[in-house]
C-alpha positions in Angstrom: -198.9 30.7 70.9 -197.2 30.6 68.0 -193.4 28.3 68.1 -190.6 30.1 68.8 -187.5 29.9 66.1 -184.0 30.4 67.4 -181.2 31.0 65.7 -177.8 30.8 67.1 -174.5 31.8 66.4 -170.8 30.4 66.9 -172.5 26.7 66.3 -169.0 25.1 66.4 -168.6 26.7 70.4 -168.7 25.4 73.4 -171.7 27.7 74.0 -173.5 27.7 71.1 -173.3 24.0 70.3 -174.6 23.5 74.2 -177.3 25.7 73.2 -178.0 23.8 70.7 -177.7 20.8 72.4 -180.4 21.9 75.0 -183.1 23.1 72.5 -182.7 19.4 71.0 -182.9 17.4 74.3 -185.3 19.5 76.0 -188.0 21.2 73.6 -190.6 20.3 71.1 -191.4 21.6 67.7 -194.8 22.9 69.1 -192.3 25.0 71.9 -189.2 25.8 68.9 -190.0 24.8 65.6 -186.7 25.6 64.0 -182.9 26.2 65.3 -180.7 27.7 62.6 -177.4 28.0 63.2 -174.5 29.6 61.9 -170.3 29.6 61.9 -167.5 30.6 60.0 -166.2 26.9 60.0 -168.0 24.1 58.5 -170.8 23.0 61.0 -170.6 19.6 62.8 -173.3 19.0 65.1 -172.7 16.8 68.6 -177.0 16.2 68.1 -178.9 15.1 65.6 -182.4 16.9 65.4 -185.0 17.9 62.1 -185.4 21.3 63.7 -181.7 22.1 63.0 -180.9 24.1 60.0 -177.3 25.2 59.2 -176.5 29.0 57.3 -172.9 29.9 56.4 -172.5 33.2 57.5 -169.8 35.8 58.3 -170.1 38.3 60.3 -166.8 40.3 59.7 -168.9 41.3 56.5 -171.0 44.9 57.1 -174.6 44.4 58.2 -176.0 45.0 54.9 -174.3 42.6 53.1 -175.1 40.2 55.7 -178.8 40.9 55.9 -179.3 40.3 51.7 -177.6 36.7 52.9 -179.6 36.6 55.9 -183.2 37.7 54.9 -184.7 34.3 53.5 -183.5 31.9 56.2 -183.6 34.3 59.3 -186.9 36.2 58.6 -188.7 33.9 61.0 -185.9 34.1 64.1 -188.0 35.2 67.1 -184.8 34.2 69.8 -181.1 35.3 68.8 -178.3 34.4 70.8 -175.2 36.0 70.2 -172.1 33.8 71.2 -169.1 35.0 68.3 -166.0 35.5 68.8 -163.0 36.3 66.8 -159.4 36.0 68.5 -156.8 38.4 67.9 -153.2 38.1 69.3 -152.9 42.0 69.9 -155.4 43.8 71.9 -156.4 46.4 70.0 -157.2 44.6 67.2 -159.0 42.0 69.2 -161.3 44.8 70.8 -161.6 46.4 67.4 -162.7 42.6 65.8 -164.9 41.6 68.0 -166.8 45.3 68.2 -167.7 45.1 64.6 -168.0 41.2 64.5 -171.2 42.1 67.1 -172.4 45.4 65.2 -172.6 43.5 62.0 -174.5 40.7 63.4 -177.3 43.1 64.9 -177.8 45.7 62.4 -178.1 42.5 59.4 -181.1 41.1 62.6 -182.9 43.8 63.2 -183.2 44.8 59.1 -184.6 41.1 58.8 -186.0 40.1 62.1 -189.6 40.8 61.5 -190.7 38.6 64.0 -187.3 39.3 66.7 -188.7 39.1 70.6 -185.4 38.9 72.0 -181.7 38.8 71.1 -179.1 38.0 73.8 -175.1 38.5 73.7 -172.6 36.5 75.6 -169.9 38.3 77.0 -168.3 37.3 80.3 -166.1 37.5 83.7 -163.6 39.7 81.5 -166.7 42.5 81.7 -165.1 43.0 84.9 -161.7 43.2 83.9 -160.4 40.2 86.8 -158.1 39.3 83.8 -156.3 42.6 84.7 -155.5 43.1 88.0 -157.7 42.5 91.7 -161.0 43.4 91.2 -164.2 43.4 94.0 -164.8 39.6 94.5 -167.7 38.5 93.5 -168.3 40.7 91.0 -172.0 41.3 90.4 -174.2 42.4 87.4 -174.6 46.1 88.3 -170.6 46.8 89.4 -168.8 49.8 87.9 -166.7 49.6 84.7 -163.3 49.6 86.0 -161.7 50.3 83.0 -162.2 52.7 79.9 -164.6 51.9 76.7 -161.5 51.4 74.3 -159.7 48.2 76.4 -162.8 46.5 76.9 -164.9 45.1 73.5 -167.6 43.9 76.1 -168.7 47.5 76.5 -169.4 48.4 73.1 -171.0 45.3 72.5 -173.0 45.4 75.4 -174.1 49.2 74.9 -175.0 48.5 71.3 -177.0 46.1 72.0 -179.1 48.1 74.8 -179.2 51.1 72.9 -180.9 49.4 69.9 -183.1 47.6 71.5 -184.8 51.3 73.0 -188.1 51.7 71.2 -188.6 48.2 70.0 -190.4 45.5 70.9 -187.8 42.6 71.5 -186.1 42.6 74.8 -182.5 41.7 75.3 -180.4 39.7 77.9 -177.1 39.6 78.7 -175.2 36.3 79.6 -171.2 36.3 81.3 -169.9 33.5 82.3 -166.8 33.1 83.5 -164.1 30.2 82.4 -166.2 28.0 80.3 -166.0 24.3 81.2 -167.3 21.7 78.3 -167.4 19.8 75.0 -167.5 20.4 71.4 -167.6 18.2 68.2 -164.2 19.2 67.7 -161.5 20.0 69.8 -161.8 23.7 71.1 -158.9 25.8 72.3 -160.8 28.1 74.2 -162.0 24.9 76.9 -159.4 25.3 79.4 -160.5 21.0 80.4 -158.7 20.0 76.9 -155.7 21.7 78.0 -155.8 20.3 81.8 -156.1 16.5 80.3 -153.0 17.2 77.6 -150.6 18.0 80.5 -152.6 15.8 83.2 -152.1 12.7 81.1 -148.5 13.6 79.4 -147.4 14.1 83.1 -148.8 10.3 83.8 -146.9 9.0 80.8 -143.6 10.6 81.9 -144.0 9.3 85.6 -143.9 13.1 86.7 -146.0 14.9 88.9 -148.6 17.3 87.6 -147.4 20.6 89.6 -149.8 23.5 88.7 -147.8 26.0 86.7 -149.2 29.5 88.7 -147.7 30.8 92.2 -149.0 30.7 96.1 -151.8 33.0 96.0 -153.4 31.6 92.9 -153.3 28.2 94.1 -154.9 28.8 97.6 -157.4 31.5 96.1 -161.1 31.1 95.8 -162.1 30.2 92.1 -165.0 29.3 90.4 -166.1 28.4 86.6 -169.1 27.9 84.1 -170.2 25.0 82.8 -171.7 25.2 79.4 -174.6 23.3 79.9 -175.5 25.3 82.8 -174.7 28.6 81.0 -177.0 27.0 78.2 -180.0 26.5 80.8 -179.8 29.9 82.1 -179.8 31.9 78.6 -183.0 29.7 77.3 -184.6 30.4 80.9 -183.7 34.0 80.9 -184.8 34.8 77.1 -188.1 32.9 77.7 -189.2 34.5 80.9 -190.6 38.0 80.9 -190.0 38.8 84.6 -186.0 38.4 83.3 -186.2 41.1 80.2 -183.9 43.3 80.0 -181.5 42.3 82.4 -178.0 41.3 82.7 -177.1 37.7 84.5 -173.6 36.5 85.5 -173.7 32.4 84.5 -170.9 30.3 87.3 -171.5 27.0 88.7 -173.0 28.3 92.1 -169.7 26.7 93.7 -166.7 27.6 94.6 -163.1 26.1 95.4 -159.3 26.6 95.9 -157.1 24.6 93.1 -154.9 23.7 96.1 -157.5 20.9 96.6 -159.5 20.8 93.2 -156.0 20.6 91.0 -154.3 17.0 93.3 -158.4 15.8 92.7 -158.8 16.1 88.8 -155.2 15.0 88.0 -155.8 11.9 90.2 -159.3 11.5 88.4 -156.9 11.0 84.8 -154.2 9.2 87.1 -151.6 12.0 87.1 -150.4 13.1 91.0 -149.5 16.3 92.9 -149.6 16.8 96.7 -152.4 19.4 97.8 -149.5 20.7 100.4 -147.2 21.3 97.0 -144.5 23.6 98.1 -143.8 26.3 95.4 -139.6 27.2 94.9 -140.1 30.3 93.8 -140.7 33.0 96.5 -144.8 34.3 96.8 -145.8 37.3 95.0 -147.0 40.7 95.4 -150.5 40.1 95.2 -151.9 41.7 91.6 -148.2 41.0 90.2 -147.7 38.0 87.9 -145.7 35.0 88.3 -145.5 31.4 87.4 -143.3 28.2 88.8 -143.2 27.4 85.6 -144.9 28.6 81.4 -146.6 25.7 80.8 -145.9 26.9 76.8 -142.3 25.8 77.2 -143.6 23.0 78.9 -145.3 21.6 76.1 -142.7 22.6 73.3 -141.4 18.8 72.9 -144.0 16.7 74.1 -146.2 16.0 71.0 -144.3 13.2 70.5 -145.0 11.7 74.1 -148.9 12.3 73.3 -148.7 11.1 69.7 -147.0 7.9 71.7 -150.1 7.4 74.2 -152.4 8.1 71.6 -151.5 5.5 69.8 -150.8 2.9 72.9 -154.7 3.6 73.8 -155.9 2.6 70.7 -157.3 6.1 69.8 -155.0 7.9 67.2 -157.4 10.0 66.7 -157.0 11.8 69.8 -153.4 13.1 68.3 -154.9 16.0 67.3 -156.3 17.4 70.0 -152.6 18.7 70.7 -152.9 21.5 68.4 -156.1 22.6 70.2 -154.2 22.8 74.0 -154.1 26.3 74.2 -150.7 26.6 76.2 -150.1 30.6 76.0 -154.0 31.0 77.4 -153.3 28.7 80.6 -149.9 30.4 81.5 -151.8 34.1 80.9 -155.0 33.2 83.6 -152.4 30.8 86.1 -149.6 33.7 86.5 -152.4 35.7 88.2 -151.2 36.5 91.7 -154.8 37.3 92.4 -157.8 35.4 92.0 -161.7 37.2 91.2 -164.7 35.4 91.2 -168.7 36.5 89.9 -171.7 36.3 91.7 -174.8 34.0 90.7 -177.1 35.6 93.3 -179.1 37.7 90.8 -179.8 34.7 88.4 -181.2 33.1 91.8 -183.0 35.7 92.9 -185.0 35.9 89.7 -186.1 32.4 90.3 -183.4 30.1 88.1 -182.4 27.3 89.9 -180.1 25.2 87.9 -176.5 24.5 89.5 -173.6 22.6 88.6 -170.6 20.9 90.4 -167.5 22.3 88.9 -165.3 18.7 89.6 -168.1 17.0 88.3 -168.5 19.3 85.0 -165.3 19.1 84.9 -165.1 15.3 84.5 -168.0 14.9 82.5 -165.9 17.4 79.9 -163.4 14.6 79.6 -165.9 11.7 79.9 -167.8 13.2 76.7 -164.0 13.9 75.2 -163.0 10.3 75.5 -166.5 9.0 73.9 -165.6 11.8 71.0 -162.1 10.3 70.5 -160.3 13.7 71.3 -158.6 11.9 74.8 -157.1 8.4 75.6 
């Protein structure tokens, strides 16, 4: 059988570089014989492997365009994984971006994929709108849409992908996690762990305790999260396993917990404190309303110059900018949730995958591989 090539996209991500990262640490060159990769940034890798080739590439650009830039170095891509994403402040726009971003990327693959046995898009727990309001908890693979094609980009991109795939003779697969847990070669925004150890360890500094900044119901809900090696094992296993064509997987830890009890443990891992029997001042919620104790945005407003301090007390000044990726405004949107949703990982299971993660110990092994990085004291 001939070596498979993949190519992957959104190489500076938490996804794709863990992608990346598990083609390098657990395949040959008789199994993949070449990884391309691609991002609007410049590429830094977290491996070092021969099989590794980098193309500049942008996929706001129309497919044809992109396939003239695409044609010499992806001809031989027989695995695509689709991991993009463009971030827009105002909804529509966002939904509008990212449609196209996806659209562009596939009609440029298919015109120059000759050799193209599977192409698999990352989308995730927002597919089922819990960043809205209460939705059925878990949520699994084959629930209703519970909102309208225009308010969710996940459903174009989704249905364009299916729809093209009809009549040819790659499959497709379709990977949502939900809050991605991990480590990149530069300090990424989108990893809610960052943002936990910028307040964990400011809160240490100041001698104050680390309260959680969401309301009762959040903080004694049922949660759950992803860990990007784990979401990395279950796209190569899916994409690489007939019996798993064509199908849809949700990508979690296979855990779940409360933050009543998993917040106090991962601020005392970093040395900050809270009491898991924390007692809120504001009065509880309506349950699918939103509220927080406190916006952790205002929070952070002056206290770059109490982590510039620590930075430099630890010896890793570095680390100082790794402020600019905490992404403040993100946190206080998912922790003023007076509900809490979680998605299933029974189908993934039931197809035979078997990988699992510990979300306290992904989480801490985020921070571990921050700290060797230099992006954390």
């Amino acid at each position: 059988m001939a070596p498979k090539v993949a190519f992957i996209t959104g190489g500076n991500g938490i996804t794709g570089s863990a992608i990346i990262a598990y083609l390098a640490k657990h395949t040959t060159k008789e199994e993949w014989s070449s990884i391309i990769v691609t991002s609007r940034s410049p590429f830094k890798n977290l491996v070092c492997d021969p099989r590794i080739k980098f193309i500049a590439l942008d996929f706001t650009k129309d497919s044809k365009t992109l396939a003239e830039e695409m044609r010499e170095t992806c001809a031989p891509v027989t695995h695509a994984y689709f991991s993009s994403y463009v971030h827009k402040d105002d909804f529509v726009e966002l939904n509008t971006a990212n449609r196209a971003l996806f659209e562009n990327f596939l009609g440029a693959l298919v015109d120059v994929g000759q050799n193209l046995q599977n192409v698999t898009l990352q989308t995730g727990g927002k597919y089922y709108n819990v960043h809205l309001k209460p939705v059925p908890s878990p949520a699994n693979e084959d629930d209703a849409r519970l909102a309208t094609f225009d308010e969710n980009f996940y459903y174009p991109q989704e249905d364009c992908l299916t729809e093209r795939q009809k009549g040819q003779k790659w499959s497709w697969n379709i990977i949502r996690p939900e809050a991605i847990i991990g480590h990149t070669s530069k300090p990424n925004g989108m990893n809610s762990a960052l943002t936990y150890a910028l307040y964990f360890l400011v809160q240490k500094e100041l001698g104050q305790e680390a309260v959680m900044p969401t309301n009762q119901i959040y903080w004694r809900g049922v949660d759950d999260c992803s860990d990007s090696g784990l979401i990395a094992e279950l796209t190569v296993w899916a994409t690489t396993n007939q019996h798993a064509a064509n199908q849809a997987f949700n990508a979690v830890n296979g855990d779940y917990f409360t933050w009543r009890y998993m917040w106090p443990r991962i601020a005392e891992y970093l040395g900050a404190k809270i009491s898991p029997d924390y007692q809120f001042k504001k009065p509880e919620p309506e349950e699918g309303s939103v509220q927080q104790e406190f916006s952790l945005a205002e929070w952070a407003q002056d206290k770059r110059p109490v982590w510039d301090r620590l930075c430099e007390q630890a010896g890793v000044p570095e680390a100082k900018a790794s402020w600019d990726a905490g992404t403040w405004q993100y946190q206080d949107w998912v922790f003023q949730r007076a509900w809490n949703s979680t998605i299933s990982f029974n189908k993934a299971r039931e197809f035979g995958f078997t990988g699992y993660r510990d979300s306290y110990k992904s989480i801490v092994q985020a921070w571990e591989d921050m700290r060797k990085a230099k992006q954390i004291p």
